[in-house]
Backbone bond lengths (Angstrom), bond angles and torsions (degrees), N, CA, C in turn:
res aa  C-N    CA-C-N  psi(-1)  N-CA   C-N-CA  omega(-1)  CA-C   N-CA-C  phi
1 X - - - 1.438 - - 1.526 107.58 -
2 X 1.170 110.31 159.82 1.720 122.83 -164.57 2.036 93.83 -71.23
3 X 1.102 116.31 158.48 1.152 111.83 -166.54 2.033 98.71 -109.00
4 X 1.086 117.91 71.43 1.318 113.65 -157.15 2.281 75.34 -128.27
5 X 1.733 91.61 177.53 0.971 87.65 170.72 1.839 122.42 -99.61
6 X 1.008 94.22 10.27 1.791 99.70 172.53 1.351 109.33 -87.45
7 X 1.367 110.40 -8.34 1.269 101.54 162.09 1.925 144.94 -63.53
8 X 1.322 81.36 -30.08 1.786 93.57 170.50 1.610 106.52 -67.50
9 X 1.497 152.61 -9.87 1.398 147.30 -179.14 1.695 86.01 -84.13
10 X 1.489 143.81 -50.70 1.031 153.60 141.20 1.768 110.52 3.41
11 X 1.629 82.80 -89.50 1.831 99.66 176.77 1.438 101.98 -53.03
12 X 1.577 149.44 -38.77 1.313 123.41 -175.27 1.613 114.97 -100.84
13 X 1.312 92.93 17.00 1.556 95.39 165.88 1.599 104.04 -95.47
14 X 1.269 125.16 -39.82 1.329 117.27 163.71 1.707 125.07 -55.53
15 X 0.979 108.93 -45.65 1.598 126.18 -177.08 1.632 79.77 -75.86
16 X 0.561 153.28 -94.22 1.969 132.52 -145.18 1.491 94.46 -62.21
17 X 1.259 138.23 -51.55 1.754 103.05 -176.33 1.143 116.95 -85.85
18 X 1.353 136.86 4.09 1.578 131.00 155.17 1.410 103.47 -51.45
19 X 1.879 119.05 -69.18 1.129 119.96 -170.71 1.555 126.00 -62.42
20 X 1.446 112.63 -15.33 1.490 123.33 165.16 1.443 113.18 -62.23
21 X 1.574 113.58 -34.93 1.471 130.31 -164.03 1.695 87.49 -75.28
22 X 1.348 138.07 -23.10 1.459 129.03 -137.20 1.433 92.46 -141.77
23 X 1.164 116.70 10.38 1.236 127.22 -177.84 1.539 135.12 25.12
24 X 1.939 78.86 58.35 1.677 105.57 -166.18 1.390 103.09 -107.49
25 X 1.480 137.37 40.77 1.079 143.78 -146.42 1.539 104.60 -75.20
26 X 1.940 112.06 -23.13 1.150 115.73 -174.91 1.491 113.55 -75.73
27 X 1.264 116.90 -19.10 1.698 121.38 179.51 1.577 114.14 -102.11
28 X 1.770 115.08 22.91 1.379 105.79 173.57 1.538 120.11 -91.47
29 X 1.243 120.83 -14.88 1.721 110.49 163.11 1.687 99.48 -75.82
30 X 1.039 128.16 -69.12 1.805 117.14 -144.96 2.131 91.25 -66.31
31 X 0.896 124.50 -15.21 1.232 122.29 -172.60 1.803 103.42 -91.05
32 X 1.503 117.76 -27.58 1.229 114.18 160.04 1.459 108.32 -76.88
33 X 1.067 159.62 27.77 1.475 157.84 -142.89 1.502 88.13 -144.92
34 X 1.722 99.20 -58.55 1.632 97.89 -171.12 1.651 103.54 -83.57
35 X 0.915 143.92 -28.14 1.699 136.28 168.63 1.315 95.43 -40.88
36 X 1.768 112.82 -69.02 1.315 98.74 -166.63 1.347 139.83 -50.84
37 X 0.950 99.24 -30.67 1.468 134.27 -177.97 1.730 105.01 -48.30
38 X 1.395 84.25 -66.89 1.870 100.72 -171.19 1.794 89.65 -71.61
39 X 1.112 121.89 -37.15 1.564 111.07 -173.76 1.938 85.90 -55.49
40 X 0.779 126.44 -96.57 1.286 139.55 -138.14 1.182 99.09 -56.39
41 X 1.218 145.34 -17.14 1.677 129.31 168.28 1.726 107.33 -88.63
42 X 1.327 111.22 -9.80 1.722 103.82 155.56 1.492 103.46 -70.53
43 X 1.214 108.05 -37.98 1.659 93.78 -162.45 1.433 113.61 -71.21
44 X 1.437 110.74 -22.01 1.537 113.45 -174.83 1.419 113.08 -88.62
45 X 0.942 117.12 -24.26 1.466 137.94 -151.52 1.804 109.39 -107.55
46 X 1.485 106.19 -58.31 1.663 120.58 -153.67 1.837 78.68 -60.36
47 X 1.778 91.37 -173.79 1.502 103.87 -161.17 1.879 96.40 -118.58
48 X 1.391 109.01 -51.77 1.586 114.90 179.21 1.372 101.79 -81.80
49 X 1.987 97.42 -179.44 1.657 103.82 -173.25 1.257 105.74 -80.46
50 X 1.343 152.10 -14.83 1.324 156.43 -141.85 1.774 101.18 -128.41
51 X 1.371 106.59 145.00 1.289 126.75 142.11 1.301 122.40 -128.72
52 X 1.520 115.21 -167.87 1.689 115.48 179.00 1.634 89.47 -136.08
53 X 1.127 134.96 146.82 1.406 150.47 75.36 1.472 155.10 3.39
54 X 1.424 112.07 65.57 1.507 114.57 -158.31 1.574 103.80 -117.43
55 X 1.687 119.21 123.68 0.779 149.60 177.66 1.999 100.93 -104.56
56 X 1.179 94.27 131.25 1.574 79.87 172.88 2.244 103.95 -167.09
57 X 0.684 151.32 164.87 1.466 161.02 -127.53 1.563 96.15 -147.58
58 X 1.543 139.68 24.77 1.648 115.11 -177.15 1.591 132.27 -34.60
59 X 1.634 105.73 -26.03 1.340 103.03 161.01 1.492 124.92 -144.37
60 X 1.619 104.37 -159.70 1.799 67.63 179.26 1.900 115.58 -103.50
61 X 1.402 94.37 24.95 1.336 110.12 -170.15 1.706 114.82 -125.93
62 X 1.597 107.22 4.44 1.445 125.38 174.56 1.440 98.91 -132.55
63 X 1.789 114.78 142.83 1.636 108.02 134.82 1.516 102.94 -137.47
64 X 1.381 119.61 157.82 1.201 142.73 -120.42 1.710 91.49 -149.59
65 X 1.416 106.95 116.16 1.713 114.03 -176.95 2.022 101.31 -122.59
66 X 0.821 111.12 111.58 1.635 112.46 -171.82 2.122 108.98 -134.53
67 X 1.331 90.08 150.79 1.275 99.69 -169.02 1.386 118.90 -123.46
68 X 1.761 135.13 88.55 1.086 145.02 -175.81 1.180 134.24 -74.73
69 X 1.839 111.56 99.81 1.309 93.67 -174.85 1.860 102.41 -116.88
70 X 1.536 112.92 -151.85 1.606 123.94 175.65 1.445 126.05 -91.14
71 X 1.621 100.20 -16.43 1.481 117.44 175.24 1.852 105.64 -47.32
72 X 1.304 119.20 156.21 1.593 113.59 133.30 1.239 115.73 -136.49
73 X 1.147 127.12 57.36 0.996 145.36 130.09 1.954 134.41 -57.90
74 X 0.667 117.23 102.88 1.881 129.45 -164.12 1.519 96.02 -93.77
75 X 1.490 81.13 114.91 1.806 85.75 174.31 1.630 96.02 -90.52
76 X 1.764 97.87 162.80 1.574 125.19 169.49 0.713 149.91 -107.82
77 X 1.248 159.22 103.93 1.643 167.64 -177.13 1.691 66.70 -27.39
78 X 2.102 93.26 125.91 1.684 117.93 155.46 1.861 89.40 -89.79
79 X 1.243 94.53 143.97 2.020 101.28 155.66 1.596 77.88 -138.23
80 X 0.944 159.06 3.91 1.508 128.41 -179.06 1.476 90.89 -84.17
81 X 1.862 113.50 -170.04 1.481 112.50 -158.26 1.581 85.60 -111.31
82 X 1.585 117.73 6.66 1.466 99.92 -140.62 1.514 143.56 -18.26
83 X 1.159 123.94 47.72 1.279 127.99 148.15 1.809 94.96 122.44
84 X 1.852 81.77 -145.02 1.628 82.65 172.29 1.576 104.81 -98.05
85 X 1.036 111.97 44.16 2.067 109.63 179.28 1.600 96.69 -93.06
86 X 1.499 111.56 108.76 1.431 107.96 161.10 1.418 116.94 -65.03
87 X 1.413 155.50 -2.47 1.191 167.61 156.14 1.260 112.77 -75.86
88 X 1.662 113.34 131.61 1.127 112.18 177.18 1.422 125.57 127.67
89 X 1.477 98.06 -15.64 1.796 122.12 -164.58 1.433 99.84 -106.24
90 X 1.195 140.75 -11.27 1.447 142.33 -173.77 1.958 112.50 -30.15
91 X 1.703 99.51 -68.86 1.388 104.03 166.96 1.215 112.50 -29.97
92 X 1.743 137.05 -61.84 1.033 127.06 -157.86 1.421 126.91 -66.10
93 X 1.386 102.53 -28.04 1.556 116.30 150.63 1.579 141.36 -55.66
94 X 1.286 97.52 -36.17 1.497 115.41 166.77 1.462 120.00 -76.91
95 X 1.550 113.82 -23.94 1.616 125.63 -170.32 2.041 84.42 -89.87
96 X 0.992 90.48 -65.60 2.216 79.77 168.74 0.520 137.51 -9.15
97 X 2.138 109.71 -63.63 1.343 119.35 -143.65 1.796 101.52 -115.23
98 X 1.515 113.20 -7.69 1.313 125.64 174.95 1.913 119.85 -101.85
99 X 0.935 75.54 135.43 2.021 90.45 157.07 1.342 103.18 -40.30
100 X 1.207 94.54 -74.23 1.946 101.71 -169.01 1.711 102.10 -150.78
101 X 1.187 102.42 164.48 1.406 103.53 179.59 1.641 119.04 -150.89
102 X 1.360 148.90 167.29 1.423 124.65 171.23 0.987 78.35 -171.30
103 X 1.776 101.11 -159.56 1.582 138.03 -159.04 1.749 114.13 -114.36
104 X 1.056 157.52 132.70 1.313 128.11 162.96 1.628 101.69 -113.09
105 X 1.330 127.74 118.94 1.324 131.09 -164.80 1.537 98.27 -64.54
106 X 1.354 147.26 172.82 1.160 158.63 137.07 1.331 114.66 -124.96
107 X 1.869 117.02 145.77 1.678 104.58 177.08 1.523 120.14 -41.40
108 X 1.372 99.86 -26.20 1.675 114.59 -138.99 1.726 104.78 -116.02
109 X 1.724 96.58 -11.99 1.774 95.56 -177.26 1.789 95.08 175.33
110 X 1.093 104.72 -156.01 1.469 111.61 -171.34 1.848 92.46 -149.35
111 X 1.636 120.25 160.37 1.293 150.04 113.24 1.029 141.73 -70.07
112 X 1.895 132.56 110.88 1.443 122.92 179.23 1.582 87.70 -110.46
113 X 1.290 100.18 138.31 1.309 137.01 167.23 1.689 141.80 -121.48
114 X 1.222 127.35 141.98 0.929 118.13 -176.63 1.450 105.95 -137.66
115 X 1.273 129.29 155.41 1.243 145.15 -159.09 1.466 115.97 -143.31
116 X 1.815 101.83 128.09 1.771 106.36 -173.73 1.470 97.53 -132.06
117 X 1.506 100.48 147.82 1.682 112.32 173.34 1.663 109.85 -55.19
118 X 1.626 124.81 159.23 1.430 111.75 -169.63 2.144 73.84 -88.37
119 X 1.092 91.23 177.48 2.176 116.35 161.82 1.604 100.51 -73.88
């Protein structure tokens, strides 16, 4: 998908009918929170016009929403307050609203992901 920011209404249209499909209906707002989330620090961040969108089930007691771009650059949990910049805090939302979450390096780019228990 084009790496713009209209893309995350996109990403939580996927992430709510995956979890409809999995009949995880209870984790489709905080899991759109974290799509968006990860959408929008590709968009600020990644290097090309494109990212990907990966929704995926690893077990039957996790599913796993991650956002692939060309960057390798690894974003960071902010704890500072930095100031009055509302930007910047995304992680802290995603570290909230997930189980667990990380980075997966690639030669060529990275995946941030985040991960929620199924209901």
């Amino acid at each position: 998908m084009r790496r713009v920011p209209e893309s995350a209404e996109a990403a939580r249209k996927l992430v709510r009918a995956a979890l409809a499909a999995w009949g995880q209906e209870g984790l489709i707002e905080d899991a759109a929170l974290v799509i968006t989330e990860l959408v929008s620090n590709a968009v600020d961040h990644a290097r090309l016009e494109s990212i990907r969108v990966v929704v995926t089930r690893p077990s039957e007691t996790l599913v796993r929403f991650g956002v692939v771009d060309r960057s390798r650059n690894v974003p960071y949990l902010r704890t500072d307050s930095n100031g009055d910049n509302t930007r910047g805090r995304g992680l802290l939302l995603v570290d909230a609203l997930t189980d667990r979450w990380g980075t997966d390096r690639y030669r060529w780019g990275k995946q941030v992901w985040g991960e929620m228990t199924c209901d």
